[in-house]
C-alpha positions, 0 to 999 in steps of 0.5 A, spaced: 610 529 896 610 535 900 603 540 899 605 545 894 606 552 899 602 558 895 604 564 901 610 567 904 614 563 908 615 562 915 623 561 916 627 561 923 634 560 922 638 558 927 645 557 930 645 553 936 650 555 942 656 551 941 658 547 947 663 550 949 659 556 950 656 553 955 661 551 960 666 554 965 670 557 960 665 560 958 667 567 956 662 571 953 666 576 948 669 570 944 662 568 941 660 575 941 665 577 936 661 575 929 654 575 926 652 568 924 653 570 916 652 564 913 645 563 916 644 571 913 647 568 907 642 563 905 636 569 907 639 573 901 634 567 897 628 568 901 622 572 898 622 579 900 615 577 903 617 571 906 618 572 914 625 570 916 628 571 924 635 569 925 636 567 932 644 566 935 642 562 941 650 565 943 646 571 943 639 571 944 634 566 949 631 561 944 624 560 944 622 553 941 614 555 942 613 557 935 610 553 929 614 556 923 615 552 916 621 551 915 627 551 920 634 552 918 639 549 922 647 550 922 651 545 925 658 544 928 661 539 931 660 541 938 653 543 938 651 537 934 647 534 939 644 540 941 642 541 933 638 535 932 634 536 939 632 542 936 631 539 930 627 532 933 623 538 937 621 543 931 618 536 926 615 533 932 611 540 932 610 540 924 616 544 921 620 542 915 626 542 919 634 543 914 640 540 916 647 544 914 654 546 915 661 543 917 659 536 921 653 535 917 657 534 910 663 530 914 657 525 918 650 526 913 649 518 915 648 521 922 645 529 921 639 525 916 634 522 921 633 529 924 632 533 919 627 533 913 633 536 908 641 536 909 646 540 906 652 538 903 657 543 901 656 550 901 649 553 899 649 558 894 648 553 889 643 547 893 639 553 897 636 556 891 633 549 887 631 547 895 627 553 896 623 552 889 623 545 891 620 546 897 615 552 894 612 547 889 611 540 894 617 535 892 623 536 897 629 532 896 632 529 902 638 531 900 642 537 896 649 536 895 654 542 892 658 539 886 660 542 879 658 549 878 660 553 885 661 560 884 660 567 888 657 571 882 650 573 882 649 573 889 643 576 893 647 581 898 646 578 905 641 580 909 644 584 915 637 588 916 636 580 920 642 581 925 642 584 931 648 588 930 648 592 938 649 584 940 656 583 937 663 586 938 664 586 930 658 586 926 661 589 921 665 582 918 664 579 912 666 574 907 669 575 900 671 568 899 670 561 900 674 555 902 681 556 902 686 554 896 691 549 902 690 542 904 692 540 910 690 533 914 688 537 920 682 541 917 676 539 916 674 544 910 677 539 905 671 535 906 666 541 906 669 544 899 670 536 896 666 535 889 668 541 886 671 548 887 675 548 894 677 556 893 673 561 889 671 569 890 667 574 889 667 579 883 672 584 886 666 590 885 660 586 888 666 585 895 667 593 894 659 595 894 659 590 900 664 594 904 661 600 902 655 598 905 658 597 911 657 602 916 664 605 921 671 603 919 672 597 922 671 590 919 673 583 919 674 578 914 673 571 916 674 568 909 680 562 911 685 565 906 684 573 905 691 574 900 689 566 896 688 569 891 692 572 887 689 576 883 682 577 887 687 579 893 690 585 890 684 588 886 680 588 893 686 593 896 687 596 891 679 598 891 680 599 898 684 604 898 681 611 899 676 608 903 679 609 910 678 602 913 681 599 918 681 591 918 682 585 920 683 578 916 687 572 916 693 569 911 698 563 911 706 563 913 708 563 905 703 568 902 705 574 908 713 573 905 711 571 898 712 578 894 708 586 895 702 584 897 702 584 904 705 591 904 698 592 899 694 590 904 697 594 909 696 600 905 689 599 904 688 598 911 689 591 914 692 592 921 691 586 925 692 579 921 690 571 924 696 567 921 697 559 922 704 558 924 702 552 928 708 547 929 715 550 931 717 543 929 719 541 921 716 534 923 710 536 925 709 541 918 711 535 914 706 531 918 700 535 917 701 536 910 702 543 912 707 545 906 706 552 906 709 553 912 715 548 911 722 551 910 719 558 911 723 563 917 717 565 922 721 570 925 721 574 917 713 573 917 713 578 925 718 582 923 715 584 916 708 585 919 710 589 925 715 592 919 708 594 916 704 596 923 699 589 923 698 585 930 700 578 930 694 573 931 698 567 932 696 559 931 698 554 935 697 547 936 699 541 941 700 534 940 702 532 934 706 526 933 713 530 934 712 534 941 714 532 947 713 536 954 718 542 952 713 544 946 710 548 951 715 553 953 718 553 946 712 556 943 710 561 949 717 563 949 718 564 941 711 567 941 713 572 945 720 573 943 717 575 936 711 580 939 706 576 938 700 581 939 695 575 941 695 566 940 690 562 940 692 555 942 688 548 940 690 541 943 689 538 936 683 535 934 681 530 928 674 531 927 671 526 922 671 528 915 679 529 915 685 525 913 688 526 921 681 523 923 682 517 918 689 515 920 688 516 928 681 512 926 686 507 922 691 506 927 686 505 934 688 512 937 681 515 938 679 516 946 672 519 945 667 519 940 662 525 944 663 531 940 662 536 945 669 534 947 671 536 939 672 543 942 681 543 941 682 545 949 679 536 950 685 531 949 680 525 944 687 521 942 693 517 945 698 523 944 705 520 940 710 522 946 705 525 952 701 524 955 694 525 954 695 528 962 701 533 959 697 535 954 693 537 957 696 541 963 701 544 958 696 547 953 693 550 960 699 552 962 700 557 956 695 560 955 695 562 963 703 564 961 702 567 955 697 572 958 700 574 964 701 581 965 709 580 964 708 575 958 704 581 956 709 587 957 715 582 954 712 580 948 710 588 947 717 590 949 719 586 943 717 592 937 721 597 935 716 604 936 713 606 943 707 606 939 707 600 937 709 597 944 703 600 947 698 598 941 700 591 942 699 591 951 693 595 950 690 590 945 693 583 949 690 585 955 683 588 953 682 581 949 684 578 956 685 582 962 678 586 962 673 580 963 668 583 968 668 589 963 666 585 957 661 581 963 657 588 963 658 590 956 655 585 953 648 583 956 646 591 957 647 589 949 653 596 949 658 593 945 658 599 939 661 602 944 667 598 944 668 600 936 671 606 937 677 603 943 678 598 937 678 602 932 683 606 936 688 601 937 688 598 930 691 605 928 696 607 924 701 605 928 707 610 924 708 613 917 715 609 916 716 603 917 718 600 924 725 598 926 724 591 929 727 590 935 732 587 937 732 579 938 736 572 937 734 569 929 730 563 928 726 560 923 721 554 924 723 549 921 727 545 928 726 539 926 
């Protein structure tokens, strides 16, 4: 039994520098994009005379000579390690320090011996009874979110505690939570398992967030912006007339499926993170991956660059059905169909996850160090490379993606000169201007760059584009 606690509360909450955030591929810009808005999100419940500080060590020195009274921390899998030495560092000088996140609800056997608290699940509901808890001396060692999820009634998130001038998007938010798919690859299954996996705010209250943001840029980090049938369709509708210009992501089937991407479109939506993954049949079936079996890729890039909005594919190697030509594949569709920017991971089986399982299962792990779970590391036995060619192949596309050709080639793919530009220009400031952003972000001048976002996620014409021409293909090659 802890002392009942009658006067406001000191609370640091922070998000430890992710490993990779500390190696020599270090880019700056990447983990300067977005605020830390769970932590913010937990905030919301403090006390209006409770002292809370929010510290992203991706953005800001952490100083760990202080004493406050309760600590929170937000763990992935690769700042794991670093997570339970700041929070063995924080007890050893007498604060109650909380556990949560992604990793310590897929291994609480390992996150439990540093922290006083953990957090299974999402927060919204075990924050609230833990800080009552806390207040009155009786803690509980762990709070598992189960029945009852939902995003009613939920405190507006504290922005006045981010550091705005220290991130490129400042203005993102989430409007829901998990997401309504289930592939074997993603550990959000075992962070939204026991209840509800998918849920959403009110329409008005996501509305009055958005009014509460300043500019016209925003970002939606929610997994699936367009999962939601019913929810997705009102948000644009409402958005309508409010002259955003935003950014989301959403699966193959939901971008084909019906009107509502033109809705999207329509409302503001200019730049979208889709999850193609695998060209292979195989691969997709593999994975559970269902929302993508049997769809034409090539349809999802015409009809988005039909509408104006900039492709941020996904792309994953080493699955069981990629051989050393899957490289050349994907980097040759992903340019032959005006993707504006890929994201390519080695893929990863985190602990929690189904694919975890089965690698586990059949002896396939190589590593059991989490800092190497960061999707650029090889921690299996591939099925027919090996870990060497996956390796090197996944590096090879990056670099062949980015070049400056690869970028012009891709960009000739669109049918308006507009577009065209649009496309190199975004690429290549997302790739090609590193000393630029090197400067930029310590002298804490990146509200600078909005207005050049801005700019280029314009409309980008008022009639639909003609795609240009190029050679069909649908996913699916088996």
């Amino acid at each position: 039994m802890s002392p009942r606690v009658n006067r406001p509360l000191r609370v640091k909450l922070i998000l430890p520098a992710l490993t990779e955030a500390t190696s020599p591929h270090w880019r700056p810009v990447k983990y300067s994009l977005f605020p830390p808005l769970g932590l913010a999100t937990l905030a919301a419940y403090l006390d209006p005379d409770d002292r809370a500080v929010i510290v992203d060590e991706h953005v800001e020195k952490l100083t760990t000579d202080d004493c406050p009274d309760l600590v929170i921390i937000q763990v992935y899998i690769t700042n794991a390690y670093r997570s339970y030495r700041l929070a063995d560092h924080y007890r050893a000088r007498g604060a109650f320090v909380a556990l949560g996140g992604l990793h310590v609800t897929s291994l609480p056997e390992e996150a439990a011996p540093h922290a006083d608290a953990i957090f299974l699940g999402p927060g919204e509901q075990t924050f609230p009874q833990f800080l009552e808890d806390f207040r009155a001396g009786r803690p509980q060692k762990i709070y598992r979110s189960t029945s009852g999820r939902t995003l009613e009634r939920v405190p507006p998130i504290r922005r006045d505690l981010i550091r705005r001038a220290s991130y490129l998007v400042p203005n993102s938010l989430v409007v829901t939570r998990g997401c309504p798919q289930h592939c074997d690859f993603c550990y959000k299954d075992a962070f939204f398992e026991g209840g509800k996996s998918f849920y959403t705010q009110r329409v008005d209250d996501a509305l009055a967030e958005i009014d509460r943001l300043p500019g016209r840029h925003l970002y939606f980090l929610d997994d699936h912006l367009l999962g939601d049938r019913r929810f997705a369709p009102a948000l644009f509708e409402g958005m309508r007339g409010m002259n955003r210009l935003f950014q989301g992501a959403a699966t193959v089937d939901s971008i084909l499926r019906g009107n509502l991407i033109e809705q999207a479109a329509e409302a503001g939506l200019r730049s979208i993170f889709v999850g193609f993954e695998s060209l292979s049949s195989a691969n997709l079936a593999g994975s559970n991956k269902v929302q993508n079996l049997g769809r034409d890729y090539k349809a999802v890039t015409d009809r988005l660059h039909g509408l104006g909005i900039m492709t941020n594919g996904s792309f994953v190697f080493g699955m069981d059905d990629d051989d050393e030509g899957v490289f050349r594949r994907t980097v040759d569709w992903a340019m032959d169909h005006g993707v504006t920017t890929a994201t390519f991971h080695i893929q990863t089986p985190y602990p929690g996850t189904r694919l975890y399982q089965q690698m586990a299962k059949a002896g396939r792990l190589t590593s059991g160090n989490w800092d190497e779970y960061d999707t650029r590391t090889v921690v299996f036995r591939p099925a027919r490379l090996t870990p060497e060619a996956l390796k090197r192949g996944y590096d090879w596309a990056y670099r062949e993606f980015y070049r400056w050709p690869s970028i012009a080639r891709a960009a000739l793919s669109h049918g308006t000169l507009k577009h065209q530009a649009k496309h190199f220009f975004y690429a290549a400031g997302w790739k090609k201007f590193e000393p630029l952003w090197d400067m930029v972000i310590p002298a804490r001048q990146l509200r600078i760059m909005t207005p050049v976002l801005e700019a280029v996620l314009s409309k980008v014409t008022g009639r639909r584009e003609r795609p240009a021409a190029v050679v069909p293909q649908t996913v699916a090659q088996g």
